[in-house]
N, C-alpha and C positions, 0 to 999 in steps of 0.2 A: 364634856361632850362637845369638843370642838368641830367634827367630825358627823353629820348626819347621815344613817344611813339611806340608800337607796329602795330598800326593800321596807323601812318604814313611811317614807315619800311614797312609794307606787300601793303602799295598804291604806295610807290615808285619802289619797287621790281615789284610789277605788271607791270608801268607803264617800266621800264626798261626791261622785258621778252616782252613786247609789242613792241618793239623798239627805245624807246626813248634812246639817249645815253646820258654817263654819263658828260656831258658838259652842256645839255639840263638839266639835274638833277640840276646837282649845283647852274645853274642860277636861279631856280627855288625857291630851297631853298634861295639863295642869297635875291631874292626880298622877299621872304616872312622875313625877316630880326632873319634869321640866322649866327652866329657868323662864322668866318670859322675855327676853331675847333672842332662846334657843325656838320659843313657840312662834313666835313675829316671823325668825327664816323660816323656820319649817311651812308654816301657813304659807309664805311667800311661795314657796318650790310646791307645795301644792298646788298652787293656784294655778302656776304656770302650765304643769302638767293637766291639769283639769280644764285650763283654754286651749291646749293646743289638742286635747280629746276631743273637745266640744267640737271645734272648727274643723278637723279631720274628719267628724262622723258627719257633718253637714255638706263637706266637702266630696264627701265616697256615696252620700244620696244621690247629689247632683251627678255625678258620673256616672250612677247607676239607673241614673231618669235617663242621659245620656244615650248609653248601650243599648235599653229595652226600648226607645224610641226610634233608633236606628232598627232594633228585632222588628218591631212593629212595620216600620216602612218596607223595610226588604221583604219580609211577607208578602204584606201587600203587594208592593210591585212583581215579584217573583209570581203573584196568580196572576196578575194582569198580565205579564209576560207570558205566560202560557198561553191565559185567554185570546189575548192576541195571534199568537200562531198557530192557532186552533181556526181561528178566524172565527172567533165568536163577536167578538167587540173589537171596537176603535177599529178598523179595518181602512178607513179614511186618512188615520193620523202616520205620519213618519216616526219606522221604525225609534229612530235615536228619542225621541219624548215619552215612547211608553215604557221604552226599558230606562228612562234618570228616576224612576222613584226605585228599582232597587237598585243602584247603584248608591242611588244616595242613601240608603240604607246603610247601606255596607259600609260608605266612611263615615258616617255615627256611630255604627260598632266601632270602628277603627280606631276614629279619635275616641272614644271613650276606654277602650283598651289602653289605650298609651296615656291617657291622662292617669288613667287608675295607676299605671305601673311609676306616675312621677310622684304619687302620693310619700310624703315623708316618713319615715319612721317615728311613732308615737312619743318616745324618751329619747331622743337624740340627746349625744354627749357635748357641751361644747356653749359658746355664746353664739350660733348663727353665722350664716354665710357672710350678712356685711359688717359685722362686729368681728373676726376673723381677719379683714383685711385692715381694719381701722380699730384697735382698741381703744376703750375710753381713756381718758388721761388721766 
């Protein structure tokens, strides 16, 4: 079994973001008669897959506090904006200071649109961008 698969890596990593901890894993592999060198990598590739889930779902909250925070302000500003030229309120202030809260709205949506779209793929193939340019020796 020189050779581990990928589809038993992404059912263990499931199975571990599920809660199963990693004592419950090894037994597991143990009975299905795994060597324990072949359970040490396997655990290993789990692991990695199961931190880089973690840190991506922690990662796509923040972009999505992001976004709704930008939704929030341009709202906001977008009735102030009206109210404004309604001449209900601020009627004193220049025009450019009541329309920056939805403006600033809009690039929080913005930047959180493009950060979301730089998020990584979960299983990426490979050692990393700077391991890629510098391999270990």
């Amino acid at each position: 079994m020189n050779e581990i698969s990928t589809d038993l890596i992404e059912e263990l990593s499931g199975q571990k973001l599920e809660g199963k901890s990693y004592a419950e894993i090894r037994a597991d592999l143990a009975e299905r008669g795994f060597p324990p060198d072949e359970i040490r990598k396997i655990i290993r590739q789990v692991d990695e897959v199961v931190l880089k889930a973690e840190t991506g779902q922690k990662h796509a909250a923040k972009i999505h506090q992001w976004h709704r925070a930008g939704l929030g302000l341009a709202v906001t500003g977008l009735i102030i904006s009206v109210a404004f030229n309604a001449g209900f309120i601020l009627t004193g202030f220049p025009p450019w200071l009541v329309y920056t809260p939805f403006f600033a709205g809009i690039l929080l949506m913005f930047y959180g649109r493009v950060q979301q779209r730089k998020q990584p793929d979960l299983y990426q193939k490979g050692p990393g961008r700077i391991r890629r340019r510098r391999p270990y020796k």
